[in-house]
N, C-alpha and C positions, 0 to 999 in steps of 0.2 A: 355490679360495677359497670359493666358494658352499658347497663338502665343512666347510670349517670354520663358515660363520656358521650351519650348519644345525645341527652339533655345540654350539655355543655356545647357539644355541636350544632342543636337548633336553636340554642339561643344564648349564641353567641355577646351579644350586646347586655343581658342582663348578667352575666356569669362575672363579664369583664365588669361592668358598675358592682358588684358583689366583693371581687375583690378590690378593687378600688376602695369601695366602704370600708373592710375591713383593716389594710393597709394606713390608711387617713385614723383609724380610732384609736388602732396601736402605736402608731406614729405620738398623736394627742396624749395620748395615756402616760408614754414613757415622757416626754415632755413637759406635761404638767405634776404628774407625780415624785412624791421623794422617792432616793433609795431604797429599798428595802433590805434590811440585814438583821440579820443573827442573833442567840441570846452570846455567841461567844467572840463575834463584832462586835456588841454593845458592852460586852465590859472591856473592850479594846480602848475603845472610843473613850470609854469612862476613864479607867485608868491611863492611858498617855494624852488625852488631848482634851482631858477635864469636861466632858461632855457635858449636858445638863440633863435628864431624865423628866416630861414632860409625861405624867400621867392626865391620859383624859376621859378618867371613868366617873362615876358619882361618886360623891366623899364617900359614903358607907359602903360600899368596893374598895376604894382604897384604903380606908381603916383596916379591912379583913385581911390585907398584905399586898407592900409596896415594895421596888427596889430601893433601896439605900438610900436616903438623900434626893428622891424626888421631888418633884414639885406638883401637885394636885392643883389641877384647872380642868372644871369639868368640860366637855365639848358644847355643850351648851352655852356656855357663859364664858366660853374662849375668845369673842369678839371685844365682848366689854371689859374681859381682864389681860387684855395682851400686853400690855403697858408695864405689869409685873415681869415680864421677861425681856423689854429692853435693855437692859445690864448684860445680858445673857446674848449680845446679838452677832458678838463675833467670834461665839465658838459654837461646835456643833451641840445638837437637840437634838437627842432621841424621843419621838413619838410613841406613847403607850397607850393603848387599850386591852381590853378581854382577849379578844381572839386576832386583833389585828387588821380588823375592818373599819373602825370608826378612825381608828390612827392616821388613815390617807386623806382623810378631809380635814384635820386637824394641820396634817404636814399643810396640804396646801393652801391653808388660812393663813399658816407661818411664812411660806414662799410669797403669797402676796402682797406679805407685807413688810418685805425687803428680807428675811431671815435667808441666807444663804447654802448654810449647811443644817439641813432639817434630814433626818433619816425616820423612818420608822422599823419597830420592831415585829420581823414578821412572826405570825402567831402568836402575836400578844402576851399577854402574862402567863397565858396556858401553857407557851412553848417553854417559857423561863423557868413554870414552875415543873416542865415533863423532864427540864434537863435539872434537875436538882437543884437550881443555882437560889442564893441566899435571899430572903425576904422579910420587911420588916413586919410587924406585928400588934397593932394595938389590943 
């Protein structure tokens, strides 16, 4: 510890541009990114405020089991099939994937292209399936 405040004391100038960087990303991050919330926000959302369920895993994932009344648009193919979800644009969208990583590039495809209330689900379908909540089944 004492290794580092002495580091911090001789250089001064890199330490401050260090936080600065990291201050500026986080900044960015929260900025550009959706909310992140819950498997027990997202049936909030679902049931009072008609949410839409925006799965964006590969069809044959979402085959294997989806929430309720999703809508499967892989992230792939999210650019050229966004237009399926203009009906859907003035209420909120829940973002789904696996684990809840692909879902914040998806939100922010939706952000940019006017969607205003985009959330994702954090821990993706894994979190939804750890808390028992219901899923469909082909």
């Amino acid at each position: 510890m004492a290794q580092f405040v002495e580091f911090i004391g001789n250089h001064l100038v890199l330490s401050t541009m260090w936080v600065v960087t990291l201050v500026v990303i986080v900044l960015h991050h929260r900025k550009t990114s959706a909310s992140s919330v819950g498997p027990q926000k997202v049936v909030m959302l679902i049931n009072r405020h008609d949410a839409i369920v925006l799965d964006v895993r590969a069809k044959k994932e979402f085959d294997t089991g989806h929430i309720v009344d999703s809508i499967n648009i892989p992230l792939a193919k999210l650019k050229q099939r966004i237009t399926e979800l203009k009906k859907h644009k003035q209420i909120p969208i829940v973002v789904v994937c696996k684990l809840g990583q692909q879902s914040g590039d998806a939100a922010k495809t939706l952000q940019e292209e006017g969607y205003e209330e985009v959330y994702r689900l954090s821990g993706g379908l894994t979190e939804w399936k750890a808390q028992s909540l219901p899923l469909i089944q082909r």
